[in-house]
N, C-alpha and C positions, 0 to 999 in steps of 0.2 A: 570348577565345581564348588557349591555351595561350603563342601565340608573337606575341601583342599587342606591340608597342613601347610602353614608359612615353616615353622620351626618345632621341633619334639620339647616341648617347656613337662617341667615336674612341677605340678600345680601345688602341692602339698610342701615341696624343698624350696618353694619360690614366696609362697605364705610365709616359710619360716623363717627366712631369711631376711625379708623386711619388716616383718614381728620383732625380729632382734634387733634391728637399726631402729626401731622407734621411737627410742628414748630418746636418740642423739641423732634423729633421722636431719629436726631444724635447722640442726648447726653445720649441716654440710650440705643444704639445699637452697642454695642462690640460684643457680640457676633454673632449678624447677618452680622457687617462688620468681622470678623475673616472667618465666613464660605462662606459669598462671594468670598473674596480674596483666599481662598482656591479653589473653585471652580475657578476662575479667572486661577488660576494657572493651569488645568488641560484642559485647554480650548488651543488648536490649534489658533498660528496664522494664519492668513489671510491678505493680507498684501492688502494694496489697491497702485494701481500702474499699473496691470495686465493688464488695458485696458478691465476688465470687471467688471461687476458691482456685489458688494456681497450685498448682504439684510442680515440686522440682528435686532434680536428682543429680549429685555429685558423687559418678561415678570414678572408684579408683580416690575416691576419699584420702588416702591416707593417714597422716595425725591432725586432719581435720584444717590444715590452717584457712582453707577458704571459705571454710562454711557458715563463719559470721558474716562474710558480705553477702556471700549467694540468699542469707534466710529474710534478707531485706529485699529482697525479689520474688520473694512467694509468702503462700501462706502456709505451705505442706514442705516440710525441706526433708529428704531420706539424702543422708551418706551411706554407699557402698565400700567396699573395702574386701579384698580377698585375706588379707591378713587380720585378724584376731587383736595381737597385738598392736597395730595402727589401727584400731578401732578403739582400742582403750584409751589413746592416747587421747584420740577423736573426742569422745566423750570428757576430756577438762575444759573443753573450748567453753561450754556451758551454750551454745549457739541453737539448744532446742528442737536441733536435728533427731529425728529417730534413725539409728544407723544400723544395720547389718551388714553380715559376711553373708559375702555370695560370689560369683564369678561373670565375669562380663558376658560372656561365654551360653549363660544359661541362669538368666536374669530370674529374680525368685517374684516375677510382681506378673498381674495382670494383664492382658493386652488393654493399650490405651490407658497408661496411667497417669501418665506425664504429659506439663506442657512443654514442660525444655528438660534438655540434660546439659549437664559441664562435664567434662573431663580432661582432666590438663595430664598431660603425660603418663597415664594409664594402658592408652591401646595396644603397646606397641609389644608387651609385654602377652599378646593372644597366641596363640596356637595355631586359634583358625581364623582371623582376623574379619571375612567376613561372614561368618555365624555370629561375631559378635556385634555387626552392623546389623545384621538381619533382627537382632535382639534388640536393639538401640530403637529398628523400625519398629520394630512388633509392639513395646510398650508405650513409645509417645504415641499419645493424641497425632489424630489429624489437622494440619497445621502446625503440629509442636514443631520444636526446632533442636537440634543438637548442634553443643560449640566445642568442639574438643581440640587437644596438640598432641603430636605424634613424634617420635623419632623416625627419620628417614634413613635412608641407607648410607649416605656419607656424613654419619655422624662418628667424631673422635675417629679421625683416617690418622691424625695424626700418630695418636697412641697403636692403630691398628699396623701402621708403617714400622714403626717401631719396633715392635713384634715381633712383624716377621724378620726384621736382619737377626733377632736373635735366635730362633728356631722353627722359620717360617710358618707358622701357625698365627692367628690374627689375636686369639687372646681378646677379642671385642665382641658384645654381642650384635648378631647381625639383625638389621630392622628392613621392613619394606623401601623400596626405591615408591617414586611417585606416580609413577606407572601402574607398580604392582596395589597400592594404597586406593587409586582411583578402579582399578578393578576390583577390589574388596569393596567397598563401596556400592557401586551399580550394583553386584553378587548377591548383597543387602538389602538394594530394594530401593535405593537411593537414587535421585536423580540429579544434575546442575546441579553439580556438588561447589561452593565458593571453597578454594585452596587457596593458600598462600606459603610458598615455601622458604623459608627464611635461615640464613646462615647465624649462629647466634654466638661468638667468639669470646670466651675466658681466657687470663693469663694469670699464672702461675709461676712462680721463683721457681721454686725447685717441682720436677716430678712427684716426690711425696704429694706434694697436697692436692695431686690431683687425683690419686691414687686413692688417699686418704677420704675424700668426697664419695669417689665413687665407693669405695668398702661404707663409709659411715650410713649412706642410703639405702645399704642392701642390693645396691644396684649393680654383685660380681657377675660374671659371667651365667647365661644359664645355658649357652649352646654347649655341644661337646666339642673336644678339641685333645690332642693328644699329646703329650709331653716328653722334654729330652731330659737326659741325665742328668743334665746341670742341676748343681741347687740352688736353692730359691737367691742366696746372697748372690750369685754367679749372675744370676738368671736378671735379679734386679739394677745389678750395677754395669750391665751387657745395656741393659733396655732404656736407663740414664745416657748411659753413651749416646744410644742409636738418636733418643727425643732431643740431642743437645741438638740434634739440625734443625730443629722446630722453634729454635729461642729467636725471640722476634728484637728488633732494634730497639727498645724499650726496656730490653734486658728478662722481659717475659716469658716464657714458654706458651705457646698456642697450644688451645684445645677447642677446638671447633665442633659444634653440635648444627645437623642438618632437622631445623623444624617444620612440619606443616599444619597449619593455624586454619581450620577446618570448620565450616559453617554449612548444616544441611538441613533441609526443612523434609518432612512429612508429609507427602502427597495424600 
């Protein structure tokens, strides 16, 4: 069903929480600026010059870092963003974007607005995953195309494995598998969807800093999950233990992110 829940998200606790990482969202986001720019790179120019007007939308905005390339692609650039706070940030790029808070969810624009949308690691983060495709259809144009990345379901198994030797609970937020991603999809309105699911591997010295990424992004948990006595020192120096099985021959710890690189046109 169209209006299926993936996961119960606090839309309002989920705004505030990467409002707060946005000051210091850039310096903990390699791997969302790698899979940006990757998607960046699969993305069709659009040249502005043509004598017609392109609309483009970078949905899940953030602190804007992509928007100065994306406005060399059109002549209309809107960044979206649910958080407040990553829209201010948005707004020093200087990149000419008009940007708003809105929710992927329940898009604030016109049907047919757009000729393309971006969104690099935004969707996964929906509720109802495909109400938010069915939004994505509703406002591009016919012909428009959307290019977006997603987290999939075996993303950070490692940290999730982890976890649970210390109070079987996962402690990780859960994202669609690629089954479930292609059924939200079609749901949407979407058809001959191009997927690409890709394994995307960081390594880390110590646990902290992988810890440290994920807090500095806003990116904690938003599922619910129940917790034991232990306290947090207990709880952290339990969970170091558990991840030391994950230190790779490099002296590394693994943190593996499950991506899908997602290319859809408008029937």
């Amino acid at each position: 069903m169209l209006h299926e829940r993936f996961q119960a998200v606090d839309k309002a606790q989920l705004a505030r929480r990467f409002g707060a990482a946005a000051r210091h969202y850039d310096a903990h986001a390699r791997f969302q600026q790698e899979v940006g720019q990757a998607l960046l790179e699969r993305m069709p120019d659009r040249q502005i010059g043509t004598g017609l007007t392109v609309s483009g939308l970078d949905l899940g905005c953030g602190t804007g870092f992509f928007l100065p390339a994306l406005a060399g692609r059109c002549s209309e650039l809107t960044g979206l963003d649910l958080a407040p706070g990553m829209l201010a940030q948005a707004a020093l790029r200087g990149s000419g974007a008009r940007l708003l808070c809105g929710d992927a969810e329940q898009l604030p624009f016109a049907d047919e607005t757009f000729d393309w949308v971006f969104s690099s690691l935004a969707l996964q983060w929906c509720e109802r995953p495909a109400q938010a495709f069915a939004e994505l259809h509703r406002v591009l144009k016919p012909g428009g195309r959307l290019l977006f990345s997603t987290l999939l379901a075996e993303s950070l198994w490692q940290l999730r494995e982890a976890w649970r030797t210390v109070d079987e609970c996962d402690h990780v937020n859960r994202f669609l598998s690629l089954p479930q991603l292609q059924h939200a999809i079609a749901a949407g309105g979407f058809a001959a969807p191009a997927l690409e699911s890709l394994i995307w591997s960081l390594g880390y010295p110590e646990l902290n800093g992988l810890l440290r990424d994920l807090k500095g992004i806003g990116a904690s948990q938003v599922n619910d999950e129940r917790h034991t006595g232990l306290s947090s020192r207990q709880r952290l120096q339990r969970l170091s233990q558990a991840y030391e099985a994950h230190r790779q021959p490099d002296g590394l710890l693994a943190a593996s992110y499950q991506v899908c690189l997602g290319q859809l046109i408008r029937r």
